[in-house]
C-alpha positions in Angstrom: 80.1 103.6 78.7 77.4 104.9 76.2 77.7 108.4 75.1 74.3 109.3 77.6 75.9 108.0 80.1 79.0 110.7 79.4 76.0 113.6 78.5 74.8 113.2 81.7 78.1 112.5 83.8 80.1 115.3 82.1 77.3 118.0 83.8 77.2 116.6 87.0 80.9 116.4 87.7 81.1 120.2 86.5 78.9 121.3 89.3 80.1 118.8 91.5 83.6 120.4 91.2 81.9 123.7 91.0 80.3 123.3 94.7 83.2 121.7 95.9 85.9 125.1 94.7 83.1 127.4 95.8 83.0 125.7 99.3 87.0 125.3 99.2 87.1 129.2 98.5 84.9 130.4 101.1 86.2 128.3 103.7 89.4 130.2 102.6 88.3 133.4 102.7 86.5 133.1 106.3 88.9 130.7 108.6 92.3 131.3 106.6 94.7 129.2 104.6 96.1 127.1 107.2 92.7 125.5 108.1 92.4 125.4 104.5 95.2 123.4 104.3 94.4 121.3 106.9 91.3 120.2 105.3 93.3 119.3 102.1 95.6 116.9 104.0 92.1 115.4 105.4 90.8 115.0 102.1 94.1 113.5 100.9 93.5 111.2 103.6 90.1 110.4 103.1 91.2 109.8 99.2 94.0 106.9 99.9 91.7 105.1 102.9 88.4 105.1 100.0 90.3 104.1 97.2 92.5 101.4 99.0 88.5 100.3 100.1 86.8 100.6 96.9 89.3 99.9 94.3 91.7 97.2 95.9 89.5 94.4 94.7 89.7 96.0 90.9 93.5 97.6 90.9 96.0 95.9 92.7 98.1 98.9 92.8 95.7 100.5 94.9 95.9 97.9 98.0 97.9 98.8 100.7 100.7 96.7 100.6 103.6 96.7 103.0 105.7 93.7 101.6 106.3 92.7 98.1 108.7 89.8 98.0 110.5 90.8 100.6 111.1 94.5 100.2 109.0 97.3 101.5 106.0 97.9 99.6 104.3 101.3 98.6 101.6 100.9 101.0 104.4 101.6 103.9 105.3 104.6 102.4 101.6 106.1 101.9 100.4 104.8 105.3 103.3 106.7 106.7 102.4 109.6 105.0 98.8 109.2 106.0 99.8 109.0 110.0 101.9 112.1 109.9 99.4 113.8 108.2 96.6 113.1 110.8 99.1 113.7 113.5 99.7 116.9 112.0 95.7 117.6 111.5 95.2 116.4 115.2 98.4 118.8 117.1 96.9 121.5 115.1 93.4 120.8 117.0 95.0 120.7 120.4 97.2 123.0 120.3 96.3 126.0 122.1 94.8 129.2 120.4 97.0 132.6 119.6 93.8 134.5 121.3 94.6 132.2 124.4 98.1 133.1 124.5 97.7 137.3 123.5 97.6 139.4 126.5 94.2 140.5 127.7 93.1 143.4 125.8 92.8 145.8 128.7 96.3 145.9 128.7 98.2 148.9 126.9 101.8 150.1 126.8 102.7 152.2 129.1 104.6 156.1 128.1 107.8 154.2 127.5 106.8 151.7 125.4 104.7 153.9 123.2 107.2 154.4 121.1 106.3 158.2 120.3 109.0 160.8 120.7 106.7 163.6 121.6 105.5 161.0 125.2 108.4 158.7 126.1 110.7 160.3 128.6 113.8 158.6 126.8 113.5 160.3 124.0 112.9 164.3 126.0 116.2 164.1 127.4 118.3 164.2 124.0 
């Protein structure tokens, strides 16, 4: 690398990680933490899949291995890892909504489940 090359890199991957944290933040702030975290087990996912793609030809550390002379390699391990983490990402997705399982809102507690002394019958009688 050439010191242009890092001039102009350097910039770039500060507002590339800028965006990124500013679209991480609002996506917290408007559909919650849990989708939030969701999305980082995707992108941890995405991560291990691209650089076992890009980088296995390079770095043989980043191949997915299963076997290495006989004993379990650490490509079992991360694909593991990888398949709970989508199975995770994809029982959240089906599972169904807490709107779908609240009662309607029409309904409301009755006198004696109010809970206020001054309108619940068990609590005139003492």
């Amino acid at each position: 690398g050439s010191w242009g090359k890092v001039a102009f890199g350097l910039p770039c991957l500060l507002i590339a990680n800028m965006v990124h944290s500013g679209a991480f933040f609002c996506m917290l702030g408007s559909l919650g933490a849990v989708v939030a975290g969701i999305m980082k087990g995707l992108q941890a996912v995405a991560v291990f899949i691209l650089s076992a793609t890009i980088y296995c030809s390079i770095e043989e550390t980043q191949c997915v291995v299963f076997f290495v002379d006989g004993k379990y390699g650490p490509g079992l391990l991360k694909t593991f890892a990888m398949y709970m983490v989508v199975r995770g990402v994809f029982a959240y997705s089906v599972a169904p909504k807490a709107e779908a399982l609240a009662p309607p809102p029409d309904v409301v507690p009755g006198p004696m489940e109010s809970g206020d002394p001054s309108t619940d019958k068990k609590y005139q009688s003492l």
